[in-house]
C-alpha positions as CSV (number, residue, x, y, z in Angstrom):
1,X,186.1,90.8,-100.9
2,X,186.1,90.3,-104.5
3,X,184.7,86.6,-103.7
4,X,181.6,88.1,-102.3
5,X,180.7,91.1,-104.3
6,X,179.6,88.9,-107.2
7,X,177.3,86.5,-104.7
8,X,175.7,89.5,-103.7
9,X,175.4,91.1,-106.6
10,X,173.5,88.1,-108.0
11,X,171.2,88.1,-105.0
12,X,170.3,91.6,-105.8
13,X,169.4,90.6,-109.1
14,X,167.1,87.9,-108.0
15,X,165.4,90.1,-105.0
16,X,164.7,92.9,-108.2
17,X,163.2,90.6,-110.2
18,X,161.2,89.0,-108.0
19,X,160.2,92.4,-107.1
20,X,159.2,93.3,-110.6
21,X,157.2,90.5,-110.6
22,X,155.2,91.1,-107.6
23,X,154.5,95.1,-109.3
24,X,153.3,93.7,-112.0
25,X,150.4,91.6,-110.8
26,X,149.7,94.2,-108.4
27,X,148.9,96.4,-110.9
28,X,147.3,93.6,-112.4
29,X,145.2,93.2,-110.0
30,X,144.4,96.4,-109.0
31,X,143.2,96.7,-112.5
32,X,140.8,94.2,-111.8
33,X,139.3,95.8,-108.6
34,X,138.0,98.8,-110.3
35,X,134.8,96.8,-112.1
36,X,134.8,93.4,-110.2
37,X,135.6,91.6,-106.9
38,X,136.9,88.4,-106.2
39,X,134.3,86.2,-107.1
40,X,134.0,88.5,-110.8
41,X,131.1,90.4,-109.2
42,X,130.9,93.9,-109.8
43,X,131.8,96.1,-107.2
44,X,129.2,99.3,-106.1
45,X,131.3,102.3,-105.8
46,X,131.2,102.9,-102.3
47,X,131.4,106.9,-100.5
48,X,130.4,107.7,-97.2
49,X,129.3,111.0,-98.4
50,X,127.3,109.0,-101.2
51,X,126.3,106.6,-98.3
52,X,124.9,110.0,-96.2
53,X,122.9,111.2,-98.8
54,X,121.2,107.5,-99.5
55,X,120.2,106.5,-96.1
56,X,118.3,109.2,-94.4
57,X,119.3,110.3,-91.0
58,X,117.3,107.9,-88.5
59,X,114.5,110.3,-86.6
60,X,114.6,109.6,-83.1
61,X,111.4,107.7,-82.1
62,X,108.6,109.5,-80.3
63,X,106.7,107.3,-77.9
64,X,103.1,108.6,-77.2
65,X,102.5,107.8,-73.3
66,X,98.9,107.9,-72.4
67,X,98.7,108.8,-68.9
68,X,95.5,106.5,-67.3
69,X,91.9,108.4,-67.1
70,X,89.9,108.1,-64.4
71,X,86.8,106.7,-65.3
72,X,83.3,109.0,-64.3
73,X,81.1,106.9,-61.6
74,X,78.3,105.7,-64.0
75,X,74.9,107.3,-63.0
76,X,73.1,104.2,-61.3
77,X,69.9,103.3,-63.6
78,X,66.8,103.7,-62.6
79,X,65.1,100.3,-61.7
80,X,61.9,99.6,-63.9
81,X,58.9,100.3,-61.3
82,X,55.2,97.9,-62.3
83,X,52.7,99.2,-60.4
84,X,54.3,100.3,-57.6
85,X,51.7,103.4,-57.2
86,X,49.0,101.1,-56.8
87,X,50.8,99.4,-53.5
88,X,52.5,102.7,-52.4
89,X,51.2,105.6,-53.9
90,X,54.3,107.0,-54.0
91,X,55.5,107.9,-57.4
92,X,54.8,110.3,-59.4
93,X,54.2,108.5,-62.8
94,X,52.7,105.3,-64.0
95,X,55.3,103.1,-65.6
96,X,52.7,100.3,-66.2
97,X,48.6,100.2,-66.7
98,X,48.8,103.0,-69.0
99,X,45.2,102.2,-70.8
100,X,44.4,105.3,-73.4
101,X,41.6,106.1,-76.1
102,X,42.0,108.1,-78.9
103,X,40.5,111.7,-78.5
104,X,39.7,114.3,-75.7
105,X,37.5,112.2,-73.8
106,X,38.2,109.8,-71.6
107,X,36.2,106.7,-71.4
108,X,35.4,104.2,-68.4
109,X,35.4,100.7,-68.7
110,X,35.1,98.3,-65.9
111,X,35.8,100.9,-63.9
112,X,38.6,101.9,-64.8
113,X,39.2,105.5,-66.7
114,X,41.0,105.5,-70.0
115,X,43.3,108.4,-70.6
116,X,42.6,110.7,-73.6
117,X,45.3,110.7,-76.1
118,X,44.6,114.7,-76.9
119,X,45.4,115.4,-73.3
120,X,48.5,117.0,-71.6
121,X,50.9,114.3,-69.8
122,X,50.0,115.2,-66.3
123,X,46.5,114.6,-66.9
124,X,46.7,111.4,-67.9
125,X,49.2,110.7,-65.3
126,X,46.4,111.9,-63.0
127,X,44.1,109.6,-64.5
128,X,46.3,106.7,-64.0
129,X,47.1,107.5,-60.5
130,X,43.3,107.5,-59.6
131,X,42.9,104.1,-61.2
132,X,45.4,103.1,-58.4
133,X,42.4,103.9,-55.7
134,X,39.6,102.3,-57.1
135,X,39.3,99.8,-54.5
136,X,39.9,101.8,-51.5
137,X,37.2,102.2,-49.2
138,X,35.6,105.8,-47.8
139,X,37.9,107.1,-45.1
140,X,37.2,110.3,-43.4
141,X,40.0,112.5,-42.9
142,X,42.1,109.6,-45.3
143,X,44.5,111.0,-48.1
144,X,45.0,114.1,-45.5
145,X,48.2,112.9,-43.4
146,X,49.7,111.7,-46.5
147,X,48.9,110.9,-50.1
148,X,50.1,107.2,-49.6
149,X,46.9,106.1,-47.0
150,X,45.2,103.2,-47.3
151,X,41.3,104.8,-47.6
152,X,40.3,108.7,-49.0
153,X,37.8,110.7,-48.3
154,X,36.0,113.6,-51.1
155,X,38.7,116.0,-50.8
156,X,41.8,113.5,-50.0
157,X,40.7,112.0,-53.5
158,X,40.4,115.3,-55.4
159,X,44.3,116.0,-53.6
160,X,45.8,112.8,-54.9
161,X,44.3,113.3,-58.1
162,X,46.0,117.2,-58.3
163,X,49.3,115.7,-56.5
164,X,49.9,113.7,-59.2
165,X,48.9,116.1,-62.1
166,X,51.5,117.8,-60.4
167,X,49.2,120.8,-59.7
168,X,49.5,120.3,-55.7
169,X,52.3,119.7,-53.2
170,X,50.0,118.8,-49.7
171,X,46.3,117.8,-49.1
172,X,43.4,120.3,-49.0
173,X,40.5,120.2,-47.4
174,X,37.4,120.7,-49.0
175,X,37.3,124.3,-47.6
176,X,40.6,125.1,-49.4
177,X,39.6,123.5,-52.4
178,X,36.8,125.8,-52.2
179,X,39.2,128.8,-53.4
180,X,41.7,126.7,-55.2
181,X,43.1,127.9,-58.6
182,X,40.9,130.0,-60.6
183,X,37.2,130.2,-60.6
184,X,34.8,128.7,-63.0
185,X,34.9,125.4,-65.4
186,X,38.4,124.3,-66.5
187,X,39.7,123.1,-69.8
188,X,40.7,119.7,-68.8
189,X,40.2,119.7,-64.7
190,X,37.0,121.1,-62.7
191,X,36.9,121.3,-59.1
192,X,32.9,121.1,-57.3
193,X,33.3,122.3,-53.8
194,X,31.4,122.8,-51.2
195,X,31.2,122.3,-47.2
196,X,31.4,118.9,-46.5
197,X,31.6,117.3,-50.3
198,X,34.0,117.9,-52.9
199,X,34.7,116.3,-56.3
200,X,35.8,116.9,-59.7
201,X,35.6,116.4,-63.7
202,X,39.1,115.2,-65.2
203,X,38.9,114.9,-69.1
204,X,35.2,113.9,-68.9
205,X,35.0,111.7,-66.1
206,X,33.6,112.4,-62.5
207,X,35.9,111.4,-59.6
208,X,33.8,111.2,-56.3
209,X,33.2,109.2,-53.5
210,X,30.0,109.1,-53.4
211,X,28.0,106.4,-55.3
212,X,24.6,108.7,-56.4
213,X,23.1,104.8,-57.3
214,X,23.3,103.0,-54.6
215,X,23.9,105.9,-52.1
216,X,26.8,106.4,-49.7
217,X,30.1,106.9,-49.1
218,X,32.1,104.2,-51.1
219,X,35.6,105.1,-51.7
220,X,37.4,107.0,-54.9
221,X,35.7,106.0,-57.9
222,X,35.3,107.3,-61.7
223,X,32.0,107.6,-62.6
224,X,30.6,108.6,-65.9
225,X,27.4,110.2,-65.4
226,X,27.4,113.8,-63.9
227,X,26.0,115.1,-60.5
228,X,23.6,118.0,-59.7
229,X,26.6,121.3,-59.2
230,X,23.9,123.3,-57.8
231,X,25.5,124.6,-54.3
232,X,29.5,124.0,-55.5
233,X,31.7,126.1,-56.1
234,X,33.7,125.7,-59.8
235,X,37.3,126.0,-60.0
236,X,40.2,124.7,-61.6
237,X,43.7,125.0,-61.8
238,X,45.5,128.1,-63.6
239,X,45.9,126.7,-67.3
240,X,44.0,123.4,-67.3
């Protein structure tokens, strides 16, 4: 028993100060850590409280979702239209052969009428639509049926010439036309009736079918010269 004590007693020793030792430089070290790492870098203080306030708190992301539209049926366009009164009489409007003079007068030239600038639209659109006729023949009764016919008689002329002033929804014969509108001379439109003939004055020009020249019955025609009103009637429409 006494044999050992001593043996252990010097193993103590060595484990203590070997245990010193290893205090030490751990509190060496540790002295170290407080301003640099391993590499002699130095070290940010680190907190998560610190870390909290530094980094903001992530939003959650909002995602816009656009739920599809249906897209409104486009309109179709209207197709340009050249002329088509003068094959089918049909429209309402020139969209070509326009011709126009300055003024309040309209002029004729090679037989065809030139629309006064000064005047209202729908007179010049009537002045354009009976350029359309000028080579139709004389047709009694013609322009009654419809407005589209292929020949026009006195008062079918005078109704296509109204129809497309837009001052007359169906055909008249010269007995209506008699008591059309308002009595007397017009501004821009006169109406000369009487049983069996009817014509009219539109912005200075004479529409008739009857060439006063050469006599007869010819067809719808502008003419510049007048005619003798003595037995007509004079009318024209309310306002023009």
């Amino acid at each position: 028993m006494s044999a050992v004590t001593p043996r252990f007693s010097r193993r103590l020793a060595v484990l203590f100060f070997a245990g010193s030792v290893a205090v030490e430089m751990a509190n060496a070290q540790d002295g170290r850590t407080d301003t640099r790492g391993s590499f002699g870098v130095p070290l940010q203080p680190f907190s998560l409280r610190e870390t909290a306030d530094v980094w903001p708190r992530a939003e959650p992301i909002c995602v816009a979702y656009y739920a599809p539209r249906s897209q409104p049926a486009l309109a179709p366009r209207a197709e340009s239209v050249e002329d088509d009164l003068e094959r089918t009489n049909t429209f309402p409007e020139i969209n070509s052969n326009r011709p126009m003079v300055a003024g309040d007068r309209a002029i004729l030239r090679n037989a065809i009428a030139y629309a006064p600038s000064h005047a209202p639209d729908n007179i010049k659109n009537a002045i354009w639509a009976v350029n359309t006729l000028r080579r139709k023949p004389y047709v009694w009764g013609g322009g009654h049926a419809s407005f589209n016919d292929y020949g026009y008689d006195c008062s079918g002329a005078v109704s296509f010439a109204l129809h497309y002033a837009g001052l007359l929804d169906a055909p008249l014969p010269s007995s209506d036309l008699r008591h059309y509108g308002r009595r007397g001379r017009g501004r821009w439109i006169t109406i000369y009736s009487r049983n069996g003939h009817t014509f009219a004055i539109i912005a200075g020009l004479r529409l008739d079918t009857t060439d006063l020249r050469d006599g007869g019955d010819v067809g719808p025609r502008w003419y510049a010269d007048g005619r003798d009103t003595r037995g007509f009637n004079a009318c024209h429409p309310v306002g023009w």
